[in-house]
N, C-alpha and C positions, 0 to 999 in steps of 0.2 A: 879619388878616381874622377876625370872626367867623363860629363855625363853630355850627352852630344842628342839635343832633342832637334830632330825635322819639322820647320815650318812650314804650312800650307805658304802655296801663292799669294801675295795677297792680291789679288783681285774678285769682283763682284759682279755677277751677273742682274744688274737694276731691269726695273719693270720693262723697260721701256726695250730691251733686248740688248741693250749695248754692256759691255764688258770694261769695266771702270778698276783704276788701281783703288783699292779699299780705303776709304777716307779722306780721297781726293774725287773731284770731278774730271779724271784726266783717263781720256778712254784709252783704251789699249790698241786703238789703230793709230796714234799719235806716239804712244812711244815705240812701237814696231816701224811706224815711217822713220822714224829718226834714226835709229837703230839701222834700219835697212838702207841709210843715205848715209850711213859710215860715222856718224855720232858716237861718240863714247857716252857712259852713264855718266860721268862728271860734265860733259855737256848738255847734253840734256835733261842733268838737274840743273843746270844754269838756266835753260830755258823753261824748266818746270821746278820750281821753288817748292810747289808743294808735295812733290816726292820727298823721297826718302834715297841716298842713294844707293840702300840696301835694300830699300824694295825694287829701287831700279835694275838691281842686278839679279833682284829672284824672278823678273817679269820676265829680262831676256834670258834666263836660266830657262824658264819655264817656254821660250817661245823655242830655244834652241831643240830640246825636248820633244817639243810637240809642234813642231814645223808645219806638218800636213792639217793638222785638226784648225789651229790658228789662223794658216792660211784659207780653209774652206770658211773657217768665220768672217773672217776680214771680204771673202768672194761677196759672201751674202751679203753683208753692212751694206756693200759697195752697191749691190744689185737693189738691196733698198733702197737707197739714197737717189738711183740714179731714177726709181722710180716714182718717188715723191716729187722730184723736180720736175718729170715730166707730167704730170699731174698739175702743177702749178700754174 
């Protein structure tokens, strides 16, 4: 009989608030832009070696999924960043 077990996403929420694919340093606003500029997962394991491209396909699984929640994280990322800069 096959037995067909569900994996978590892998990605990681690090201290620092940013949302990383699990065992890389590769945040999850980097493969959501790729993704969102019409990249496929085999390109953008090209351009990211340290995926996996079956994590890369459970990440846009996961972003397809969860579009709204994703996208208000990626607002926030944004709206820090822009406001560390101006700080600078």
């Amino acid at each position: 009989m096959l037995r067909f077990e569900a994996t978590p996403c892998p990605v990681v929420l690090g201290a620092d608030g940013a949302i990383r694919v699990r065992g890389t340093g590769v945040e999850l606003e980097l493969l959501v832009a790729a993704f969102d500029a019409g990249a496929t997962p085999e390109q953008i394991l090209h351009h990211r070696p340290a995926l996996s491209l079956a994590s890369i396909h459970a990440v846009i699984s996961y972003v397809l999924t969860q579009r709204e929640g994703v996208d208000r994280y990626l607002r926030q990322r944004a709206d820090v960043s822009r406001a560390v800069s101006a700080s600078v």
